[in-house]
N, C-alpha and C positions, 0 to 999 in steps of 0.2 A: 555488642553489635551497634555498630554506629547509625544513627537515625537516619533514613532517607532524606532530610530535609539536606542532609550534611552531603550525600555520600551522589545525590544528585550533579552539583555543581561542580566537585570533584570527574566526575564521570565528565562534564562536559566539559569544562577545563582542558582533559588531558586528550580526550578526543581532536580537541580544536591545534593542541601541539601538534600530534600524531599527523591531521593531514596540514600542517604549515610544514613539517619535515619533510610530507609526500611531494609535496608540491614545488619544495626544494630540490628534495631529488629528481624528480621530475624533469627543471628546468638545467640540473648537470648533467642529466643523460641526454637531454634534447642536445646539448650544446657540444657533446660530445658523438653523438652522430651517433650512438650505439640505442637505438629506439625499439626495434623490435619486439621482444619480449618483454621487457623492462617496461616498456609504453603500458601493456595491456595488462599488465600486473597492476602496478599502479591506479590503473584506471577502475579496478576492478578493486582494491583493496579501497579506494578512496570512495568509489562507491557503498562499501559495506560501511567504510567510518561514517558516511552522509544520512543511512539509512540508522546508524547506531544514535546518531546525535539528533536525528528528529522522534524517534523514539522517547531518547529521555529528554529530549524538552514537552513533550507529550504528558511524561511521567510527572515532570515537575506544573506542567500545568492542573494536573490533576491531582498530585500532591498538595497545590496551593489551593482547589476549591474545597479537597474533603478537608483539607485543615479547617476552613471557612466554612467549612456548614458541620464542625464537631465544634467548633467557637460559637455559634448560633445553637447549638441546641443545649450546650453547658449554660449558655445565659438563661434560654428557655427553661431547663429543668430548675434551676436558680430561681425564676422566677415565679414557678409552678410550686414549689415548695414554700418559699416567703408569702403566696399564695394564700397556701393549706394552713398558713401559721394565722394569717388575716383573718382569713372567712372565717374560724371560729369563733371568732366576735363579734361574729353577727349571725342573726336568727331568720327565718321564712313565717312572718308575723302578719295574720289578717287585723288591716288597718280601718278596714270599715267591711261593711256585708259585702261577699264577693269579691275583695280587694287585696289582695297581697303584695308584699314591697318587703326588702330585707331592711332590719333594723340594729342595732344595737346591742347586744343583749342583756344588758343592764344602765339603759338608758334612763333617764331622770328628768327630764324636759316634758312641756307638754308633747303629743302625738305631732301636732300637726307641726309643730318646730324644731324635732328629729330630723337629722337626715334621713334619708330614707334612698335605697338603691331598687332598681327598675333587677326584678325576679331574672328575667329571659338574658340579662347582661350577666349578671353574676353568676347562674350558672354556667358562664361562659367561661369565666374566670375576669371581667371583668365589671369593676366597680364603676357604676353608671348612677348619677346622681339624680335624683327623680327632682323634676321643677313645679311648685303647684303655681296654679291657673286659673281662673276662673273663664267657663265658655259659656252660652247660650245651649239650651238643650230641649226638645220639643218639651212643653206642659208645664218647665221650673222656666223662672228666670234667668238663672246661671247656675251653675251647677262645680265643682271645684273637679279640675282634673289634674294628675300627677304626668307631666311629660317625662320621656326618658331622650337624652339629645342625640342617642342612638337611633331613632326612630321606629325602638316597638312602639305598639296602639299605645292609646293617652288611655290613662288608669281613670275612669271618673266614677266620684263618690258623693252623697250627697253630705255627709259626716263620718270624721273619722268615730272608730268603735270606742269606747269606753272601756272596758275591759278587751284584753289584748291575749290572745291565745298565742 
């Protein structure tokens, strides 16, 4: 069975013959003075051809989106899987009291010169790079905050933990 993608333009193709023949014959009966039925026929079949041909350009416009959004979701599931393959490399590690950021999971560098991904992104499926800071905080001096440039809350810690659960 031949694919629609195929069997569309084929269809309008012979359509667009079909009424350049009507329109021929058309203008040999007009010419020939015999119109009467011949007229109303025609007009009446060229009608069902016009209604045929907007139909399947209809079809082929909607053929060309669901192609385009089965293209968008094969890249999505693609990407969802290369995904599941990544995030197991990394862990939901408290990086100070109160503080969670995904890490590494066999990381080797000090804590606080890991990258570290902002939690609320990655369970998103996206890897969002946490940026430290230091701000002004009532009662400390400054105080170190983790941004995320997605714009969840800033992570603020006053040291990261020592031992990493």
């Amino acid at each position: 069975m031949k694919d629609i993608a195929e069997f569309l333009p084929q269809a309008l193709s012979s359509l667009n013959s079909v009424l350049s023949i009507f329109k021929t014959i058309g203008t040999v009966f007009n010419q020939s003075g015999d119109t009467t039925n011949t007229q109303e026929s025609l007009v009446e079949a060229t009608n069902v051809l016009l209604e045929a041909k907007s139909k399947i350009i209809s079809a082929q416009e909607e053929h060309s989106f669901l192609s385009s959004e089965i293209d968008k979701l094969k890249q999505e599931c693609m990407r969802l899987k290369d995904w599941k393959a990544e995030s197991k490399r990394y862990a939901r590690k408290q990086i100070a009291p109160g503080v969670f950021a995904y890490i590494e999971n066999d990381f080797v560098e000090h804590l606080q010169d890991t990258h570290k991904y902002c939690c609320n992104c990655f369970d998103k499926t996206v890897k969002s790079t946490l940026q430290q800071k230091t701000k002004p905080i009532a009662g400390y001096k400054r105080v170190k905050a983790l941004v995320c440039p997605n714009g969840c809350p800033d992570l603020e810690l006053l040291n990261y933990s020592e031992n990493i659960k």
